[in-house]
C-alpha positions as CSV (number, residue, x, y, z in Angstrom):
1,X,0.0,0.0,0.0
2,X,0.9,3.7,-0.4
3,X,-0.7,6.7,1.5
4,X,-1.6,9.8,-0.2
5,X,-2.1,12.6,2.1
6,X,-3.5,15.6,0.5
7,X,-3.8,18.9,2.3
8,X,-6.0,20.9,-0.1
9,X,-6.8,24.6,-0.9
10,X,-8.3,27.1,-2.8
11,X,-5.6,27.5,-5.4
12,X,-3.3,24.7,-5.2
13,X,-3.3,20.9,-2.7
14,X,0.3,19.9,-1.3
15,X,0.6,16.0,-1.7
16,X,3.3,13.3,-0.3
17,X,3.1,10.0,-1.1
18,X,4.7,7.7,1.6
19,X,5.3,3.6,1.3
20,X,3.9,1.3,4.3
21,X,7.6,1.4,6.0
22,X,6.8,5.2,6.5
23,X,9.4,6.4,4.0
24,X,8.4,9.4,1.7
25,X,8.2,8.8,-1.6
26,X,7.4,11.6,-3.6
27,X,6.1,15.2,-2.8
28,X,5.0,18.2,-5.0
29,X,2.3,20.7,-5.2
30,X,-0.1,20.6,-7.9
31,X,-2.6,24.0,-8.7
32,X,-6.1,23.8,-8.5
33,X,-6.6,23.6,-12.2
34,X,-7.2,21.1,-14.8
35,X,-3.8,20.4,-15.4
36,X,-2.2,20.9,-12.1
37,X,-5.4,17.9,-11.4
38,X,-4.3,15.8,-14.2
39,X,-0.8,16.3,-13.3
40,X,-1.5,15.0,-9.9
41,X,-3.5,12.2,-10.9
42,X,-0.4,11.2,-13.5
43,X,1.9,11.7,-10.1
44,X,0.1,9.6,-8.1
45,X,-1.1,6.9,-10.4
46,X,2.2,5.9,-11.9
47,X,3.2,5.1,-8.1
48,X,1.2,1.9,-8.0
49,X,0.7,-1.1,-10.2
50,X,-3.3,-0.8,-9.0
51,X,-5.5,2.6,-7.7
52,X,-6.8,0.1,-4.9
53,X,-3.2,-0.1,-3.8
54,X,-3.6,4.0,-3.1
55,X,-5.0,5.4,-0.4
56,X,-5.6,8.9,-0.5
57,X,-6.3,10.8,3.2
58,X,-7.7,14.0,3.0
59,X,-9.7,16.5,5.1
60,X,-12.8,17.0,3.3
61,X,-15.6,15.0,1.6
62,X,-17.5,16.7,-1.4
63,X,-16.1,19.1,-3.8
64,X,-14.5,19.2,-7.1
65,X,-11.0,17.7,-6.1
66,X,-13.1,14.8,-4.6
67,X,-15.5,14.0,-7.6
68,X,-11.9,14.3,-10.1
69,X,-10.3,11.8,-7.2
70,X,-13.3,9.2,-7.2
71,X,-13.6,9.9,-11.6
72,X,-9.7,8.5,-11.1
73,X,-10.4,5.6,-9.1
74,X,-8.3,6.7,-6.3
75,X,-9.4,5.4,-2.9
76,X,-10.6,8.2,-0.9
77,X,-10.8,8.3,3.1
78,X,-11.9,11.6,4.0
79,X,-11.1,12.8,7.9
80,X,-11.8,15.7,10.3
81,X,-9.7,18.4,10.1
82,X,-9.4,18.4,13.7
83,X,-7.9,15.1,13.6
84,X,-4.6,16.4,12.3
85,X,-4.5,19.3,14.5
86,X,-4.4,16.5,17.6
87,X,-1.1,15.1,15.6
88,X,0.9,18.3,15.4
89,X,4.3,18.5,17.5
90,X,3.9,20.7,21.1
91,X,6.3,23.4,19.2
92,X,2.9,23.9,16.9
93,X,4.6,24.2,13.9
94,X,1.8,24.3,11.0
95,X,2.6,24.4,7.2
96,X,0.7,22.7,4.1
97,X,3.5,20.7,2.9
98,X,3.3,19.7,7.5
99,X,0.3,18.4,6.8
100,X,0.0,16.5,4.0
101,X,2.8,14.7,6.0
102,X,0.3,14.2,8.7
103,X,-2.6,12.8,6.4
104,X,0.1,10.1,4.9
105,X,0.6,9.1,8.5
106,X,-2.5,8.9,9.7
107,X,-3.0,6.6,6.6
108,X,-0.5,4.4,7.0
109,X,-1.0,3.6,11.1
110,X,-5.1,4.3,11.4
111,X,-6.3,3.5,7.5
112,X,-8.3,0.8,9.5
113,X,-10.6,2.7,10.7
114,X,-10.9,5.1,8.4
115,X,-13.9,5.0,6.6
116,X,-13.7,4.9,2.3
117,X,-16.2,7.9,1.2
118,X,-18.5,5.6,-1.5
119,X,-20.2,8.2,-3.8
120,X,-23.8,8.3,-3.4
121,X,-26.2,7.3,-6.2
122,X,-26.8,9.8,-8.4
123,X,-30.3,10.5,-7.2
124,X,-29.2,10.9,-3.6
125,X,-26.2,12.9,-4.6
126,X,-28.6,15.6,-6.0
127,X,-31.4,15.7,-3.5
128,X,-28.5,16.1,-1.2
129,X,-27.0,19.0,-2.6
130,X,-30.9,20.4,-3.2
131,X,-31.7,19.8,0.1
132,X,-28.7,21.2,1.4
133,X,-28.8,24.7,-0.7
134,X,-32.6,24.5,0.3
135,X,-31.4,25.2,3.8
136,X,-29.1,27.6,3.3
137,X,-32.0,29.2,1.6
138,X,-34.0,29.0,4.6
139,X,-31.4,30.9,7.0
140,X,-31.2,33.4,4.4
141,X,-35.0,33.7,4.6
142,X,-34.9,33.4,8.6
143,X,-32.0,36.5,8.7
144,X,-34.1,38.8,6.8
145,X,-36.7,38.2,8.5
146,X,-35.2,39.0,11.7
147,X,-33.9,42.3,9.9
148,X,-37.0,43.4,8.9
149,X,-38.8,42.8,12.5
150,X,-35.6,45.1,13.9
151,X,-36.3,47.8,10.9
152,X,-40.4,47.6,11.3
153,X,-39.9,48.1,15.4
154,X,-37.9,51.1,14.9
155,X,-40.3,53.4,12.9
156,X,-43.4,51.0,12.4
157,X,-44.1,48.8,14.9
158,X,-48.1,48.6,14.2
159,X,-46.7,46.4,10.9
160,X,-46.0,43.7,13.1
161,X,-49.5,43.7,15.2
162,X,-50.9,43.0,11.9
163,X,-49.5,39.4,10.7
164,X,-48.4,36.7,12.1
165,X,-46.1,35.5,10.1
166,X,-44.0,38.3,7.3
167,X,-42.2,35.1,5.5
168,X,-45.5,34.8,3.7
169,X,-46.1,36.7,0.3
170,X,-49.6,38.4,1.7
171,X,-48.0,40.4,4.3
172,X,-44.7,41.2,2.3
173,X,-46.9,43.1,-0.6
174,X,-48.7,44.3,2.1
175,X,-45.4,46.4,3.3
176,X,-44.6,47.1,-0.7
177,X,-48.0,48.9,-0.8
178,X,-48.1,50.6,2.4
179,X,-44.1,51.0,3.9
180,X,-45.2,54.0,6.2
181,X,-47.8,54.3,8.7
182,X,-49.3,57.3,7.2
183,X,-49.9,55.2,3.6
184,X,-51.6,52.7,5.0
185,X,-54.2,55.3,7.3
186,X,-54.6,56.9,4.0
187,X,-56.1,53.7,2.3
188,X,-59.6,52.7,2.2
189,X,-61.1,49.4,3.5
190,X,-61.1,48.2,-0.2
191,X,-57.6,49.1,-1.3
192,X,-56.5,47.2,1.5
193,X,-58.7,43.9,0.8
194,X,-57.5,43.9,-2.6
195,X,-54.0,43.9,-1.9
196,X,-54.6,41.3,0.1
197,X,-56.4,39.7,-2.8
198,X,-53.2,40.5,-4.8
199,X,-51.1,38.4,-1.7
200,X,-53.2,35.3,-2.1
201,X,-54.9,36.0,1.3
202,X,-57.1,33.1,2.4
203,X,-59.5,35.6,4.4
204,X,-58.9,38.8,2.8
205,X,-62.3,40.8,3.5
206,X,-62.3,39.3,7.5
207,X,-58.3,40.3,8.2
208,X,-58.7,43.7,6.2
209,X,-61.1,44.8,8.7
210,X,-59.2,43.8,11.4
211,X,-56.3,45.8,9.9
212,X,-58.1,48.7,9.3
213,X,-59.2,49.2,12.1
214,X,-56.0,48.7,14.0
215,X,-54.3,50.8,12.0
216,X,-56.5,53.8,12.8
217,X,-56.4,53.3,16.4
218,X,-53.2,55.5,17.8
219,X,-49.6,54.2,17.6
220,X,-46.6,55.6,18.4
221,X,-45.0,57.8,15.8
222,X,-41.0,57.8,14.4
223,X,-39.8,60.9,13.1
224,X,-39.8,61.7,9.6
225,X,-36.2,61.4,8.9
226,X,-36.6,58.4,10.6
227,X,-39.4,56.6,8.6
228,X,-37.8,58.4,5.5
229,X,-34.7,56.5,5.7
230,X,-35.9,52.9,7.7
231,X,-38.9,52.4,5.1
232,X,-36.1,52.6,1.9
233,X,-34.6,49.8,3.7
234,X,-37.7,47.5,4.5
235,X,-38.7,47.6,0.8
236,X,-35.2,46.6,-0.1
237,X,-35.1,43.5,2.7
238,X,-39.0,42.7,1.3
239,X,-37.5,42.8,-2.1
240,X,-35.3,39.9,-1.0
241,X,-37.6,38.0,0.8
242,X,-40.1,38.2,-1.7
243,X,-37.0,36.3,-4.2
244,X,-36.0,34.0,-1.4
245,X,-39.7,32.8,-0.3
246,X,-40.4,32.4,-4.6
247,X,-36.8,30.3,-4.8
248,X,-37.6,28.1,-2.1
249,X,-41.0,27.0,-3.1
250,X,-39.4,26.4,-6.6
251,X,-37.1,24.0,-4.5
252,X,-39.5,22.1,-2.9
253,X,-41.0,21.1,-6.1
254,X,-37.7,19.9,-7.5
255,X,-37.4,18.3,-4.3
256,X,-40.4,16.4,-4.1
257,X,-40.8,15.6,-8.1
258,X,-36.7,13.7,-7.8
259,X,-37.7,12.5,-4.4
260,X,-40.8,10.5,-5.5
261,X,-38.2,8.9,-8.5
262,X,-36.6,6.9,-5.6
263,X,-37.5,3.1,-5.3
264,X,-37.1,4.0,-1.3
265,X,-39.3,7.1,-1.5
266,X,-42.3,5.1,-0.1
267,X,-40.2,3.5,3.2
268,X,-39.2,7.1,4.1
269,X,-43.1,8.5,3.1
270,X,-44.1,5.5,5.7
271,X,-42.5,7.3,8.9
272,X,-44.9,9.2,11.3
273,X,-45.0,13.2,10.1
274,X,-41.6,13.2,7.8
275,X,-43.7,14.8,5.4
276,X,-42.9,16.7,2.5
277,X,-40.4,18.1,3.8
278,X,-38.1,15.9,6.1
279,X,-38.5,12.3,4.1
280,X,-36.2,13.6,1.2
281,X,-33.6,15.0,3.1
282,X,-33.8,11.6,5.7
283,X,-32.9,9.9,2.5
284,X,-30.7,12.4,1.1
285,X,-29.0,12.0,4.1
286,X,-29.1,8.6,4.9
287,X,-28.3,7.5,1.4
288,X,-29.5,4.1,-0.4
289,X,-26.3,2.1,0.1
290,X,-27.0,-0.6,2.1
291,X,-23.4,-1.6,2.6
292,X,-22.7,1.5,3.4
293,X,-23.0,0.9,7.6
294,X,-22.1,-2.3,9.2
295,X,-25.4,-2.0,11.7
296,X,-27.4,0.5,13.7
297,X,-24.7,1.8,15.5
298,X,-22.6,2.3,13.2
299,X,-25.5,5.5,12.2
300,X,-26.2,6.6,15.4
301,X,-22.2,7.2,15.5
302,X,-22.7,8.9,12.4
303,X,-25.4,10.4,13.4
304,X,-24.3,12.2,16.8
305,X,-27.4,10.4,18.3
306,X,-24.9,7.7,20.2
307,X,-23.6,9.3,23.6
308,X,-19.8,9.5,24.3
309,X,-18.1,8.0,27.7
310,X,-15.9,10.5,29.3
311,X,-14.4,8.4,32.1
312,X,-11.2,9.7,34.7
313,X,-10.5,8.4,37.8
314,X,-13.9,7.8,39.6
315,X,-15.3,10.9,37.2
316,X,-17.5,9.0,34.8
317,X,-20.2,10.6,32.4
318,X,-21.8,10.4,29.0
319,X,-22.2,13.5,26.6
320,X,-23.1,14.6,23.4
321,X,-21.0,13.8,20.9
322,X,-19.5,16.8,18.5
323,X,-18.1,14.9,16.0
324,X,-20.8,13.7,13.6
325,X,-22.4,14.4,10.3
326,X,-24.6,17.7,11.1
327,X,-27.1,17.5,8.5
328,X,-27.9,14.1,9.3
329,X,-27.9,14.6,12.9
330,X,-30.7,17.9,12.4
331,X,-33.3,16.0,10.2
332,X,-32.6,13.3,12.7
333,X,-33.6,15.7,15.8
334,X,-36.1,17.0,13.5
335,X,-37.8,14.0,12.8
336,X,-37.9,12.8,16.3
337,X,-39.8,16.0,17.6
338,X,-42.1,15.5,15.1
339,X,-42.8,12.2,15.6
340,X,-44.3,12.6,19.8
341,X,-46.9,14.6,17.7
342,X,-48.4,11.5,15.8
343,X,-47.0,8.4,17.7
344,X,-48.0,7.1,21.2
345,X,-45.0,5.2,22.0
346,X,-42.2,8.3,21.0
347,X,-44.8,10.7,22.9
348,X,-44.6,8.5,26.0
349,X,-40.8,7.7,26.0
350,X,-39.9,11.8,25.3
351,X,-42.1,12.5,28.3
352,X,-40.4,9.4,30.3
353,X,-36.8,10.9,29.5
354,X,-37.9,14.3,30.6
355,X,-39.8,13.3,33.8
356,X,-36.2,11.9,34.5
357,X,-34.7,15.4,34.4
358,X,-33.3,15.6,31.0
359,X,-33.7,18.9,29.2
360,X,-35.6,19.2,26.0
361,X,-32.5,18.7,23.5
362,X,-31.1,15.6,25.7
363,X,-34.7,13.6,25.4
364,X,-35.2,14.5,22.0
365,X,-31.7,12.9,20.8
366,X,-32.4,10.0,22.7
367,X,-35.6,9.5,20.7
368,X,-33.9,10.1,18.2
369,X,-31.2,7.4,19.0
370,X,-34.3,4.7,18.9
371,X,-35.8,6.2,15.6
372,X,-32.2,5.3,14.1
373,X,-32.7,1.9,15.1
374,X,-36.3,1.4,14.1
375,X,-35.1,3.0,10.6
376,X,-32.0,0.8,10.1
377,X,-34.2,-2.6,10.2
378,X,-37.0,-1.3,8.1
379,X,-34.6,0.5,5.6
380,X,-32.7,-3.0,5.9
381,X,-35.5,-5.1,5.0
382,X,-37.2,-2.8,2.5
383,X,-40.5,-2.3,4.4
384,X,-42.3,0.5,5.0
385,X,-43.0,1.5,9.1
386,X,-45.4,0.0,10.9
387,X,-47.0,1.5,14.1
388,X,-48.8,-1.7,15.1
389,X,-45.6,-4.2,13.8
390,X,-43.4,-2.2,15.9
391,X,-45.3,-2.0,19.5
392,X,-45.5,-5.6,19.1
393,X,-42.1,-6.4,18.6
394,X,-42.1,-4.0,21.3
395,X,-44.0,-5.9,23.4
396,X,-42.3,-9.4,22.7
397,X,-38.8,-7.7,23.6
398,X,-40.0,-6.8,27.2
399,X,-41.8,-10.2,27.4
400,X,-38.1,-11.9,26.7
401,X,-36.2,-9.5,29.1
402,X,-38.5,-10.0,32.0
């Protein structure tokens, strides 16, 4: 075997090559480029009779220098960055060509257990990315909402009295047609129902009266330089969320139409309240490889569900673990909460774990811990979920304990 570390940038990836008695075979620094890639992938291939004889370490998992990697054939065992910072000398010394070292290293002692990243099938791999940019999406549309509450409260607070919600298209061309206080005293009952009209209201007529009459009631004023300059900038923050809100309904039909392509789509539809919205990225995240984990545990490790030990002396506790695979771990958490809404048993065993003094976050990873489980044998057997199969299996397993 030889061990490829690879310590990667934005304009060029450092890479030694080292042998399995720890001697360095080759170094060199190839740009980020299509030939510095190429030139890489001639350096490194013509090292060993076979790619599968190659095992390249580096510290990241998706990108362009990983798809070009796996297009290659080379072997590729992605780590946490932090994992090299724990082998660095005490005198801290820190370079690229340093760490490549390091990667080789850790290959050569630890490839064992190191896991080799297995690309995804090409439906996953894209409701993973959509999922994913769907998100980032979302806390785009969460920030400016948060902006625009800050701007309304500081020179038109009586906005905010009005709606309930402002990431919704109604109340956003509400704002576009009245950004001031005085505008929206100055419009009639029927001006205001139609915009509504115009926002898709579901109860235009019933809310505009509401408003209308709200609006005339007396509210604390701004001055004018102040609700000349604040309302430029809520018609530029509704601008954007009136783009976001559009863009992420446009994903959520992409989502769903690639979602439903899947031959799994119907075992992930099967669990209680995944919904629309959390059963594609469950499988996005999961993935459809069912070599891919050796057993349950091996995902809940993945997942962050699985508690770590910390032991020293006669100081023992468990705690959550950091090091996991977020995304997984937040539809996870997601998914659990959701499911004490709809299922007895998960509604009962959340309430058990915080009767027992665990806060909200502890008792919902620990459902979340027995969801992985109860997903790993269905998704392993190819069945959908089964509320009444599973509280009898349920049942049987305390019978055998006792």
């Amino acid at each position: 075997m030889w061990y490829i570390g690879l310590d990667w940038a934005d304009t060029h990836h450092d890479v030694e090559v080292m042998d399995q008695l720890g001697k360095r075979v080759g170094a060199r620094r190839f740009a980020h480029s299509h030939e510095g890639l190429n030139a890489m992938k001639e350096f490194v291939l013509a090292i060993a009779p076979s790619p599968e004889q190659l095992a390249c370490i580096v510290e990241t998992n998706h990108g362009l220098l990983i798809t070009f990697l796996l297009e290659a054939g080379i072997p590729v065992y992605p780590v946490n960055p932090k994992v090299a910072n724990q082998l660095r000398k005490a005198a801290g010394a820190k370079t690229d060509q340093i760490d490549a070292h390091l990667l080789a290293k850790m290959g050569r002692f630890d490839l064992d257990e190191l896991r080799r990243l297995e690309p995804d099938s090409p439906t996953v791999a894209e409701l993973k990315t959509l999922t994913r940019d769907q998100d980032a999406l979302v806390q785009m549309q969460t920030r400016l909402v948060n902006q625009l509450t800050a701007c309304l409260k500081e020179y038109y607070p009586a906005a905010l009295k009005l709606f309930g919600k402002l990431q919704q298209r109604s109340p956003l061309l509400f704002l576009q047609a009245y950004p001031t206080q005085e505008a929206v005293q100055a419009a009639s009952l029927e001006e205001i129902t139609t915009t509504l009209r115009r926002g898709k209201h579901t109860n235009p007529r019933q809310v505009a009266a509401k408003i209308f009459e709200e609006v005339h009631r007396p509210q604390l004023e701004a001055s004018e330089m102040m609700v000349r300059t604040k309302s430029r900038l809520m018609l530029s923050l509704v601008k954007q969320l009136l783009v976001v809100i559009e863009d992420i309904a446009h994903y959520d039909a992409e989502i769903r139409a690639l979602f439903l392509t899947h031959p799994d789509q119907q075992l992930w539809r099967s669990l209680p309240r995944a919904g629309k919205r959390l059963a594609p990225r469950l499988l996005a995240e999961w993935g459809d490889d069912r070599t891919r984990y050796a057993d349950a545990s091996s995902v809940q490790t993945l997942a962050g569900t699985a508690p770590v030990p910390f032991q020293s002396g006669n100081f023992a506790k468990a705690h959550k673990r950091f090091a996991c695979l977020k995304p997984l771990r937040n539809v996870l958490y997601q998914f659990a909460w959701q499911s004490t809404r709809q299922e007895g048993w998960a509604r009962a065993y959340y309430q058990r774990k915080r009767a027992e003094g665990k806060t909200h976050s502890m008792a919902v990873r620990a459902l979340a811990n027995v969801w992985v489980r109860i997903i790993f044998a269905v998704w392993q057997s190819g069945t959908c979920y089964q509320t009444t199969l599973f509280e009898l299996a349920q049942q049987q397993h305390a019978r055998r304990a006792a």
